[in-house]
Every structure is written in C-alpha cells, then in structure tokens.
C-alpha positions in Angstrom: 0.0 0.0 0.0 1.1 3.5 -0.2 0.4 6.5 2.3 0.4 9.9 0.5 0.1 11.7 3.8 2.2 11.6 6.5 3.5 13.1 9.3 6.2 10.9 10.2 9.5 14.0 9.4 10.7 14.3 12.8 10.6 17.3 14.5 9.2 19.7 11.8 5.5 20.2 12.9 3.3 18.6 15.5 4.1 14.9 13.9 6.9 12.8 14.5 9.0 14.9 17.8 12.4 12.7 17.3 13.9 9.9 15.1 13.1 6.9 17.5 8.9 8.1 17.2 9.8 7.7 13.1 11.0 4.6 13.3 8.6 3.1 15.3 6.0 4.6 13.0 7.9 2.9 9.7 7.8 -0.2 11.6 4.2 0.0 12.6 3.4 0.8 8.4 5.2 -1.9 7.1 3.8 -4.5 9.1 0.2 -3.1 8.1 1.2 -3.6 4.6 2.6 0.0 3.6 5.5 0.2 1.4 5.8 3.2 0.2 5.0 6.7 2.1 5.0 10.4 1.3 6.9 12.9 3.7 3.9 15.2 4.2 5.2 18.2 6.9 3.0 21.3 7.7 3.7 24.2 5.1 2.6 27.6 5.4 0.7 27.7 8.6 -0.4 31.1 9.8 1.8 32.0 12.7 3.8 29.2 12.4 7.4 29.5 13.3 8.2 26.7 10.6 7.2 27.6 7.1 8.3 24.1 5.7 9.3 25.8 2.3 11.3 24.0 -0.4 14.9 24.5 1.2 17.9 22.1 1.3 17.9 21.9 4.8 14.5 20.4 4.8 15.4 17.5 1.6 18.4 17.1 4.1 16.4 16.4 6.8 14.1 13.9 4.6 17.3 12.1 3.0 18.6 11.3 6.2 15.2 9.6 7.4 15.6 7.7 4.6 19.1 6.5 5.6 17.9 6.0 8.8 15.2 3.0 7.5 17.6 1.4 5.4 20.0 1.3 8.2 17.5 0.1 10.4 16.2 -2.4 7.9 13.0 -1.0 7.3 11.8 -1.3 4.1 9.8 1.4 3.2 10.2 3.9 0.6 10.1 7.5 1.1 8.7 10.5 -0.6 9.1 14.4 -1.1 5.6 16.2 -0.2 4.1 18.8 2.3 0.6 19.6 2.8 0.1 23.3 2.3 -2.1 25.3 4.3 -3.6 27.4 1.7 -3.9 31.0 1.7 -3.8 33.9 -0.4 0.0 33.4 -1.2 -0.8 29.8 -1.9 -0.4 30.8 -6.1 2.9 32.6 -5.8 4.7 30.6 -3.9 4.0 27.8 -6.5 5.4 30.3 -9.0 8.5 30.7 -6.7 9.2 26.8 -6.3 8.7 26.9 -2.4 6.2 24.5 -1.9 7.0 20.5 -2.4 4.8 18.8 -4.6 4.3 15.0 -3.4 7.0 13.6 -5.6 8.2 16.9 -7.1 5.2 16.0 -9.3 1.9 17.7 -10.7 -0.2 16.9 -7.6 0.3 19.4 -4.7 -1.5 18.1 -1.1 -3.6 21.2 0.5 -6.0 21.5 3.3 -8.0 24.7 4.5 -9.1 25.9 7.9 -11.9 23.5 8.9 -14.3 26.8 8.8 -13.0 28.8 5.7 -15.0 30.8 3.5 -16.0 28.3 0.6 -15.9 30.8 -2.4 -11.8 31.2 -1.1 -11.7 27.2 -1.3 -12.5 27.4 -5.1 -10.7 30.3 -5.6 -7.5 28.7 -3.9 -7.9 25.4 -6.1 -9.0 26.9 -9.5 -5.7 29.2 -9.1 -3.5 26.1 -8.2 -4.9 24.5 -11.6 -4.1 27.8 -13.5 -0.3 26.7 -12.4 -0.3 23.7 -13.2 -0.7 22.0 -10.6 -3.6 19.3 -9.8 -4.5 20.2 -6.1 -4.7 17.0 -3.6 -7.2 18.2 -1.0 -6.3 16.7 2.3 -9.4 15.3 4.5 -12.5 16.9 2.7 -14.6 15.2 5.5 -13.0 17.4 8.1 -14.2 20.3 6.8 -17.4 22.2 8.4 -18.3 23.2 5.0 -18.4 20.2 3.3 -20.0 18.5 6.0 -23.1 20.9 5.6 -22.9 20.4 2.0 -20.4 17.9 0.6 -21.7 18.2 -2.8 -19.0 21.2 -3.1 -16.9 18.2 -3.6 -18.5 16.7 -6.6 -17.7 19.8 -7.9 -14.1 20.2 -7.2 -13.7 16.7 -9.0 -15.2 18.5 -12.3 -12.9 20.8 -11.6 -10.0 18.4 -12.1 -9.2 18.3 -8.0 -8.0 15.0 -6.4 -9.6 14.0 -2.9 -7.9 12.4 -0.1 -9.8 11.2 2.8 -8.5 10.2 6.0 -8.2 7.0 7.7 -9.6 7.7 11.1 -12.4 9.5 9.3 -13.6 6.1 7.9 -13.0 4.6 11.1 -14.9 7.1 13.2 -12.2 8.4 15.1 -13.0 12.3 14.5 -16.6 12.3 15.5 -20.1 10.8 13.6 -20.6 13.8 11.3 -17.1 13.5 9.6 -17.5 9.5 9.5 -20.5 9.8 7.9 -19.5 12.1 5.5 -16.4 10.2 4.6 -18.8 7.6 3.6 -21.5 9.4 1.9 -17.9 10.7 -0.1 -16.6 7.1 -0.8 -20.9 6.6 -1.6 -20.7 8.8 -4.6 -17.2 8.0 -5.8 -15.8 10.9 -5.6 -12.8 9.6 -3.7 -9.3 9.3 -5.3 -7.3 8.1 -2.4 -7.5 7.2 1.3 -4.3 8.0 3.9 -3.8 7.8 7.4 -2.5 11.4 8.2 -0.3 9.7 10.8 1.3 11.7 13.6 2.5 9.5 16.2 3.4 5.8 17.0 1.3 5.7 19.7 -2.5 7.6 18.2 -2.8 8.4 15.1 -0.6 6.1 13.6 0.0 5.0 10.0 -1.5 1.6 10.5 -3.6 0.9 7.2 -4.6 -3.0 7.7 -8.3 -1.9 9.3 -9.0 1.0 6.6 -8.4 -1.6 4.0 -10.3 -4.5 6.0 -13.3 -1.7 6.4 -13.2 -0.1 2.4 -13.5 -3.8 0.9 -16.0 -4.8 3.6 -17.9 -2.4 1.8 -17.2 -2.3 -1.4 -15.0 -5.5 -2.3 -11.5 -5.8 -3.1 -11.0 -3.5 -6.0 -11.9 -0.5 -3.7 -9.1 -1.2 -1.6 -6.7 -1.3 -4.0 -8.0 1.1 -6.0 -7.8 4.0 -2.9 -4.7 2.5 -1.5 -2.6 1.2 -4.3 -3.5 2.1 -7.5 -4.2 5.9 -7.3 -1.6 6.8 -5.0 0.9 5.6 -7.3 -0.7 7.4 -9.7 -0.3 10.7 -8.0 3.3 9.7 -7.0 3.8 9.4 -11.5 1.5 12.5 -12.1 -1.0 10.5 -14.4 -4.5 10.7 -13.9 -6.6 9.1 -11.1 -8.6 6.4 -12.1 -11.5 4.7 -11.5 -13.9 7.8 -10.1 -17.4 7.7 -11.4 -18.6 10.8 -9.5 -22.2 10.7 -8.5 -24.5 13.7 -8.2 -25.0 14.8 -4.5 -28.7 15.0 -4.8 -29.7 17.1 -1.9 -27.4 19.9 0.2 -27.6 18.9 4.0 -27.7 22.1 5.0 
C-alpha cells in the first residue's frame, strides 16, 4: 500500500518529535502492509514558526530519514511532499518553487481551515490549476463546510481536484458527522485516495490493515486497492486518477 500523507518527518510540525517516534512509526506501516509513504510536513501555517518551504535543509532532513530505515532495515520507501495550508499566497509561492509537490510531481497536497469561506476554497484550487498543478485536497470530511454540504466536492472533481480522505475519518475516530461524511464521499465516488495522516506511534498512527479491511468490507476488493494502491501511485507518477465515477450529490444537508 502506499500512504500519500504523512507526518512521520521528525521534529518539523506537531508529527513525529524525534527519530526513535519515526521509526517506530515505519515499523508499525510496514507491518500493516505500507510500502511506500510520502513525507507530508506542515507548510505555510499562519503564525507558524516553521514555514516548511522548499529548502535544502528540509530535503536534508528527509534524506537522512531515509538512511535511517535502510539502516534500520526498514523497508519502506520515502517520498518528497508537504501539505500546504492554503492562503492567499498559496499561487505565488508555486510560481516561486517553495512548496513541495508530493514527488516533485503535478499533484500538490492542501488543506484549509476546517471553517473557511468556501468561495476562497475554489478560488484557492482553481488558481493552483491555472499553475499547473492538480491540487490533492487533504481530509475533505474534516471540513465544516463540506459537512453541511459535501456536494461542493462533486464539484471540485469536475474541476479536475483529487480528494484524499482520511483514515480515522472512515474509522470514526473524529466524531459521527465526519464519519458519515467520509462515507457518503466514498458513496458517490468521488474519492481518489485514502491515507492515514499519521502523527505519532502511539495515536494516530499509519497503521492501514483496518481502513483496508473496512473499504473492501464495503465495497470488495478492487476499492481497496484502488484508494490505496493504484491511485496513490498514480499521483506519485503524475498521471491521472482512475476509476472515479462521480455521482450527483442530490440534496445539500444544509
């Protein structure tokens, strides 16, 4: 399987605080069937002390977690990312090459505040398309707005947006309202990829054995390998997603 986001970098943002939690989080992926695993850090948080731009200290920093799983024996494969908090300066600091795309690829991870103004979200995405890029958007569950009305996301597919929903989401694990609209998102197939957003060893983690167990419960085995396998490498390539057959959300819940 392959987790496109992570917070397993140590000490970079408020995942992974040393090398020892990042290696007990590779081990605990790999023996839930992960192989391969984008370095996602925090970018461009407001009042954040670490920006998380595109800087050689930071590819350092994810080189050497690399060298520390193969000397460790941990077979899992690493890749370059961050998830960008998006704001206003979201376009230009594409144009600038600050921000990592997940595999120095086409597809750029971003997430909002969990109450932004929804004509920002599209203006955020539709100018991250205008530069190329095809915007990833992190945990579409989480957000109040979509939860009132998750049809905006049916849209955002048209678009030509990816969506990433997270593990615990499916699982339950941030409340009934996102659960159910992680599901009601899987429901109309507008889903490219699940990940586990992982930020500790110990809650949170990037275990991926009972997301799969739960998607092809539901759905059979090609979901499972569709969300987890197929599309993320996908992204990791730049090709297109496959396998989305968007239905129309029929009714806002608002």
């Amino acid at each position: 399987m392959i987790d496109l986001h992570a917070h397993i970098l140590p000490g970079v943002d408020d995942g992974s605080q040393s090398l020892e939690m990042s290696l007990e989080m590779a081990r605990l992926a790999v023996a839930s069937g992960v192989q391969h695993m984008a370095l996602t850090p925090h970018c461009n948080l407001p009042d954040n002390a670490r920006t998380n731009y595109d800087t050689p200290e930071l590819r350092a920093r994810m080189d050497q977690l690399q060298l520390a799983l193969e000397r460790e024996s941990i077979p899992l494969e690493l890749y370059t990312g961050c998830e960008v908090f998006s704001t206003e300066e979201t376009p230009l600091l594409l144009r600038r090459k600050k921000l990592i795309s997940l595999n120095d690829g086409k597809y750029l991870l971003v997430e909002f505040g969990f109450g932004e103004d929804v004509d920002f979200v599209f203006f955020i995405l539709e100018a991250i398309l205008d530069e190329g890029y095809i915007p990833l958007v992190a945990h579409p569950e989480r957000y109040h707005f979509v939860v009132h009305d998750p049809s905006l996301t049916y849209e955002w597919v048209r678009m030509g947006c990816a969506l990433q929903v997270n593990r615990g989401s499916v699982l339950g694990r941030f409340g009934k309202s996102v659960r159910d609209t992680a599901w009601s998102l899987l429901d109309h197939q507008v889903v490219a990829c699940v990940a586990t957003d992982c930020h500790r060893s110990e809650f949170r983690t990037p275990h991926m054995t009972d997301v799969k167990d739960a998607l092809g419960e539901a759905y059979g085995p090609e979901c499972p390998r569709l969300l987890l396998e197929d599309n993320p490498a996908r992204i990791l390539q730049s090709q297109p997603v496959a396998g989305l057959r968007p239905v129309p959300f029929r009714r806002r819940r608002w």
